[in-house]
BAMARRO-697286 format. One line per field, with one value per residue (C-alpha): z negated, x negated, y; residue in three letters. Coordinates in Angstrom, 1 decimal. Layout:
BEGIN
up c(Z	...)
east c(X	...)
north c(Y	...)
residu c(ALA	...)
This chain:
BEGIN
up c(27.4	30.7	30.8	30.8	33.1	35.8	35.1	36.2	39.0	40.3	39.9	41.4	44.5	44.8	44.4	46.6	49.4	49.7	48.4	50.0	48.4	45.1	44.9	45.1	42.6	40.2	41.5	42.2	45.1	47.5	46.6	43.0	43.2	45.2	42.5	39.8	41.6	42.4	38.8	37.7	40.5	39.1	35.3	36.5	38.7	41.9	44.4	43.6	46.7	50.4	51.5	55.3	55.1	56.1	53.3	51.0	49.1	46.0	46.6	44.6	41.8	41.7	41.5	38.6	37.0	38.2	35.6	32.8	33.9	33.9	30.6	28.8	30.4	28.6	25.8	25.2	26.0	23.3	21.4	22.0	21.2	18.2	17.0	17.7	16.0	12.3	11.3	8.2	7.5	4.5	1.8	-2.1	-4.4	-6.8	-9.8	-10.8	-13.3	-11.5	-12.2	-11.3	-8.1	-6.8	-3.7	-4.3	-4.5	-1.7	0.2	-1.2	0.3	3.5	4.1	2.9	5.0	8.1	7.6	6.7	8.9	8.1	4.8	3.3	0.3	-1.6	-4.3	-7.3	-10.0	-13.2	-17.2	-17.8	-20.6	-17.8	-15.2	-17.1	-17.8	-14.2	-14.0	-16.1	-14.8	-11.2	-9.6	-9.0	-7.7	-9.0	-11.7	-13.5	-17.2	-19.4	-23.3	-26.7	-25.9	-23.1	-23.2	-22.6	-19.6	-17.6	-14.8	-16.4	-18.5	-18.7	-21.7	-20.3	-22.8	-24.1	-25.0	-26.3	-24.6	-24.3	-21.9	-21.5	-22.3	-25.5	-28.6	-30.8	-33.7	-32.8	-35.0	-37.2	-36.4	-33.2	-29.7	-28.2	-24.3	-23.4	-21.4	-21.9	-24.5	-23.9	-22.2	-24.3	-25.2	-27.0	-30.1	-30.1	-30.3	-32.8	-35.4	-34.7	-35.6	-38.3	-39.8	-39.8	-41.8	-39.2	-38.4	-34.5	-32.2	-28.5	-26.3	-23.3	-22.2	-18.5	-16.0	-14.1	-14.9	-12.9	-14.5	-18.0	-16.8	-15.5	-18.7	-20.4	-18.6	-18.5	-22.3	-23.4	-26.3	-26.4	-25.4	-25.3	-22.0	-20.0	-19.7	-16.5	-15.6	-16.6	-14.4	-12.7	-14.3	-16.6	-19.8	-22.6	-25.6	-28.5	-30.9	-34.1	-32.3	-30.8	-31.8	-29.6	-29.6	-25.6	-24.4	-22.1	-18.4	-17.9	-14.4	-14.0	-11.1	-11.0	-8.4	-8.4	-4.9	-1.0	-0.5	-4.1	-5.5	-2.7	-3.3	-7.5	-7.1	-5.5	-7.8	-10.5	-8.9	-8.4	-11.7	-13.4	-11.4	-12.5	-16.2	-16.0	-17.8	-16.6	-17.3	-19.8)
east c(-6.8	-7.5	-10.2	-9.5	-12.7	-11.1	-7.3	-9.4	-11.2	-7.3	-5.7	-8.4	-7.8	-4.2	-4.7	-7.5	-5.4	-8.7	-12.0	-14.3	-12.3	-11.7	-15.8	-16.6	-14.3	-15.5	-19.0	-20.1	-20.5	-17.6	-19.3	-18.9	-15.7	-15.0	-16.3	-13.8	-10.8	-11.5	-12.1	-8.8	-7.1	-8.8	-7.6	-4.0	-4.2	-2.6	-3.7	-2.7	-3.6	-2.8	-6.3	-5.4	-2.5	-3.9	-3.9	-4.5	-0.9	-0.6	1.0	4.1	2.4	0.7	3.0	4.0	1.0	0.6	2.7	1.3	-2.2	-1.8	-0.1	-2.9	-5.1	-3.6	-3.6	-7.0	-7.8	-5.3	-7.0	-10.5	-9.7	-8.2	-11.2	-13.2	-11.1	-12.4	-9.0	-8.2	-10.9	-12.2	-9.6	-9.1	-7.3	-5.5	-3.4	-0.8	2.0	5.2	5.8	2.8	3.1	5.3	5.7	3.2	0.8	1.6	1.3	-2.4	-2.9	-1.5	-3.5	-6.8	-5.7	-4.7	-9.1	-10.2	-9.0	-11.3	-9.9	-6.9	-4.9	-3.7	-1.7	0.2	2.3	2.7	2.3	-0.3	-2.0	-1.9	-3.2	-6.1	-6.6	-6.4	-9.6	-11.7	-11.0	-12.4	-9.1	-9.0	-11.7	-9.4	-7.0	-4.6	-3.2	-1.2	-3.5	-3.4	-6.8	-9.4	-12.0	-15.9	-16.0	-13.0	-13.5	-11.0	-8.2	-5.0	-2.5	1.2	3.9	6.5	10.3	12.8	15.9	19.6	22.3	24.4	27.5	25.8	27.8	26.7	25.8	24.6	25.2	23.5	20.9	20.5	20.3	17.0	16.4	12.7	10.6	9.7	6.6	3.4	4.7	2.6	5.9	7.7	5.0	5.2	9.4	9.0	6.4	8.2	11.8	10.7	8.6	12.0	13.4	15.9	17.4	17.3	17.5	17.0	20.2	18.4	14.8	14.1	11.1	10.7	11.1	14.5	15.8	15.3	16.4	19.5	20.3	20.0	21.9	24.3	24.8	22.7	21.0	17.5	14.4	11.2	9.7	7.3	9.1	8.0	9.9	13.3	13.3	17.2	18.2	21.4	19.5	18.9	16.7	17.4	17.3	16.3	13.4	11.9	8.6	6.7	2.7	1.0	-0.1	-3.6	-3.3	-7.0	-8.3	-11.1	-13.0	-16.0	-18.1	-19.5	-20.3	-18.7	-15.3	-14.4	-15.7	-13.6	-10.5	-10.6	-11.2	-8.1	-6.1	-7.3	-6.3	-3.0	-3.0	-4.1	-1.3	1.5	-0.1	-0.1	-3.4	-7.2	-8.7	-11.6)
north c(-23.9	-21.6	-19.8	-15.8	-15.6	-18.0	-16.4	-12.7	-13.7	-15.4	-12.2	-10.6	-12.8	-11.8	-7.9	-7.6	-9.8	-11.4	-13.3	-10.2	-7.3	-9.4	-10.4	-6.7	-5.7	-7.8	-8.1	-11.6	-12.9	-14.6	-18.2	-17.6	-16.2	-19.2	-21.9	-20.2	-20.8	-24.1	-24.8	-23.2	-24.6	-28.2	-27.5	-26.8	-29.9	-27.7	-25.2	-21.6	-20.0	-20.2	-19.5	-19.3	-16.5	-13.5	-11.6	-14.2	-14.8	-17.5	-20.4	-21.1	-22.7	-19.5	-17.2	-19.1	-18.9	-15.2	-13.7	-15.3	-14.7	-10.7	-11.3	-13.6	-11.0	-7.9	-9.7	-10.6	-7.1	-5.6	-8.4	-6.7	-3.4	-4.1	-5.7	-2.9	-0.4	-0.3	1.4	-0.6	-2.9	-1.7	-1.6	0.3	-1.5	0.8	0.5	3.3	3.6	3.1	7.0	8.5	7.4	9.7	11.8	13.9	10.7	8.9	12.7	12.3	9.1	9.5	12.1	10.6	7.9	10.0	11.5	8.3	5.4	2.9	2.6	0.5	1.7	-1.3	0.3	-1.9	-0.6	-1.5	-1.4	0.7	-2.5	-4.5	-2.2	-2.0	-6.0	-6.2	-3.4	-4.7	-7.9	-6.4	-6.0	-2.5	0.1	2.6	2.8	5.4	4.4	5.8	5.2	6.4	7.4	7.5	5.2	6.4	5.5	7.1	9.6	12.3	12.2	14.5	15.2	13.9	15.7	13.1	12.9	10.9	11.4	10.2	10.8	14.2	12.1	10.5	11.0	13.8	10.8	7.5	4.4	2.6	0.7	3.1	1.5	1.5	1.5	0.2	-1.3	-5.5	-6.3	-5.1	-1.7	1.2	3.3	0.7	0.2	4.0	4.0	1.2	3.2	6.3	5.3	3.1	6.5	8.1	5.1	4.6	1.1	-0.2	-2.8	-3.0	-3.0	-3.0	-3.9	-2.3	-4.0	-0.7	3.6	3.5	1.2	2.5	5.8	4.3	2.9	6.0	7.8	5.1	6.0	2.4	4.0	6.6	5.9	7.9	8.5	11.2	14.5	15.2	11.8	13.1	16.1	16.1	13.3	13.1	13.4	15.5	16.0	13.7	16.5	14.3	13.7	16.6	16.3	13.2	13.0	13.1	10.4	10.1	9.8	8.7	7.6	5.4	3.7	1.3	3.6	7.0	7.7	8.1	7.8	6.7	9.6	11.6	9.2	10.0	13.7	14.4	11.8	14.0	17.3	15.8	14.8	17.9	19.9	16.9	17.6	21.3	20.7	20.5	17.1	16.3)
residu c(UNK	UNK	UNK	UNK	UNK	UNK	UNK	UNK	UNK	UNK	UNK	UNK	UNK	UNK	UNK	UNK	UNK	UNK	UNK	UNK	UNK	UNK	UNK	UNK	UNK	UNK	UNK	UNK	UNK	UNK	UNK	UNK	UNK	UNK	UNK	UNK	UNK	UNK	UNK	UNK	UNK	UNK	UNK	UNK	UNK	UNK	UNK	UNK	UNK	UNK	UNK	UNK	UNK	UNK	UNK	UNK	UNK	UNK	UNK	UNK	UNK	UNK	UNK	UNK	UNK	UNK	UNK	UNK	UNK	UNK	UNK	UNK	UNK	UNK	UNK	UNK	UNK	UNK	UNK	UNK	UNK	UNK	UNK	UNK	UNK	UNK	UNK	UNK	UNK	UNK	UNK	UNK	UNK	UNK	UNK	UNK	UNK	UNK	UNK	UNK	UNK	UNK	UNK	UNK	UNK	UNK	UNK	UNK	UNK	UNK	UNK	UNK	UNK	UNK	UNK	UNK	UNK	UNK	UNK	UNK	UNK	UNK	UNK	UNK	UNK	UNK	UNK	UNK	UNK	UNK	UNK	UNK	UNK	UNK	UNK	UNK	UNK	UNK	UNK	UNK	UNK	UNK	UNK	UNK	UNK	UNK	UNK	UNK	UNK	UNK	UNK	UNK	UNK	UNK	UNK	UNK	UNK	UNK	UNK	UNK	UNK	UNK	UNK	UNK	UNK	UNK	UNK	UNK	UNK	UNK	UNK	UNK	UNK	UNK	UNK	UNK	UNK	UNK	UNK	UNK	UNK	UNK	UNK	UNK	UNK	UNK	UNK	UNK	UNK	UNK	UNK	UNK	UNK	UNK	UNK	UNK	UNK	UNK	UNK	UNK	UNK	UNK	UNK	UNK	UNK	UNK	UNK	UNK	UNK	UNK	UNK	UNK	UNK	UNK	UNK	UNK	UNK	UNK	UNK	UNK	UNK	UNK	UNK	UNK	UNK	UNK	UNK	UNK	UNK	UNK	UNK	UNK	UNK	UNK	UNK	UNK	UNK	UNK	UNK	UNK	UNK	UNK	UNK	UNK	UNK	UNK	UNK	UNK	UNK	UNK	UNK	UNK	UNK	UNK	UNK	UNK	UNK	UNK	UNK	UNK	UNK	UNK	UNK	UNK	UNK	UNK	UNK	UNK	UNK	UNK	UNK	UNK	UNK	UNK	UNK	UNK	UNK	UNK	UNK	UNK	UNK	UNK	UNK	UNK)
């Protein structure tokens, strides 16, 4: 491996023209300077300067070496800078709902990112059960979940109105058992389309199970069957009210995080804000 020190001290030589003006720009003396080619010049097994050309020139091996010399050197300095630029190093891992983070949201974290560049915003999405597993576990320094209820220990927690919807071009009756659109097992508004339906002593089955909010909305729309869903998740899409079931209960959007001071603290104050202006409602 070549030493950047010796690599410097040969460019040096070749600007300056000379060992005199190449020892004063890097400050050593001419003897030192000297030493360090020879030992570069012993490593690469060839001489790299024609020390009696007046101004010094490199020799041909050296002006193959030149090139890659100023280019290791830029390198390691790139290399140096970038290591002392804390931009990044410290990083927030988050968990969202794949519908709460929205535009809006990612606004909110470009900008806290844009004041605060030390920081790094890992962000997952996912079902909101799982989001939480995945907290407690120690995952997360910050999470947003959608829950029947908040738990003691949650920063702030908003009311999110629900629906259940089906598309525009749905017929004015549906069948019986009525085609369900959902998300897989395990996603919080299933068990809630389940005991609802089965209150209204309606028969069901699931005609399609979607991983992510598109997709379910796609299916909908697509005229797949109903499905219940956040209102505020439906806005200019090709759905409408399923009138039989007007009436759907709120669900919690509760955020929680494991600290209580510094940037955390900043971090989960505007998620709330954001969230209480997505909610229409002030947290609690």
């Amino acid at each position: 491996m070549l030493d950047p020190r010796l690599l410097r001290t040969f460019v040096a030589i070749v600007e300056a023209g000379g060992f005199t003006k190449a020892a004063e720009r890097l400050h050593m003396t001419q003897s030192t300077l000297s030493q360090q080619l020879g030992r570069l010049e012993e490593a690469v097994g060839q001489t790299l300067v024609d020390r009696d050309a007046r101004p010094v020139r490199p020799s041909a091996a050296g002006e193959r070496l030149l090139g890659y010399a100023r280019r290791i050197l830029s390198l390691q300095q790139e290399a140096t800078a970038a290591l002392g630029n804390p931009a990044g190093t410290t990083s927030v891992h988050i968990g969202l709902p794949e519908d709460i983070f929205s535009r809006p949201m990612a606004r909110l974290f470009s900008e806290f990112s844009k004041r605060h560049q030390e920081i790094r915003l890992d962000v997952s999405a996912g079902l909101s059960r799982d989001l939480t597993r995945r907290y407690r576990g120690g995952e997360f320094d910050i999470v947003v979940v959608k829950e029947p209820a908040p738990s003691n220990d949650c920063q702030a927690s908003f009311p999110e109105a629900m629906g259940w919807f089906e598309s525009k071009d749905a017929p004015a009756t549906w069948p019986d058992p009525v085609p369900l659109v959902t998300f897989p097992p395990g996603g919080l508004y299933r068990e809630t389309m389940f005991e609802r339906i089965e209150r209204e002593r309606r028969q069901w089955y699931i005609a399609f199970s979607g991983s992510s909010l598109n997709n379910v909305l796609v299916a909908v729309e697509g005229g797949l069957g109903i499905t219940l869903l956040p209102i505020a998740s439906t806005l200019g899409r090709h759905l409408r009210p399923y009138a039989p079931f007007r009436d759907a209960a709120p669900l919690m959007v509760s955020i929680y995080a494991w600290e209580n001071t510094g940037l955390i603290t900043e971090l989960v104050g505007q998620i709330s804000a954001a969230l209480s202006e997505r909610t229409g409602r002030p947290g609690k």
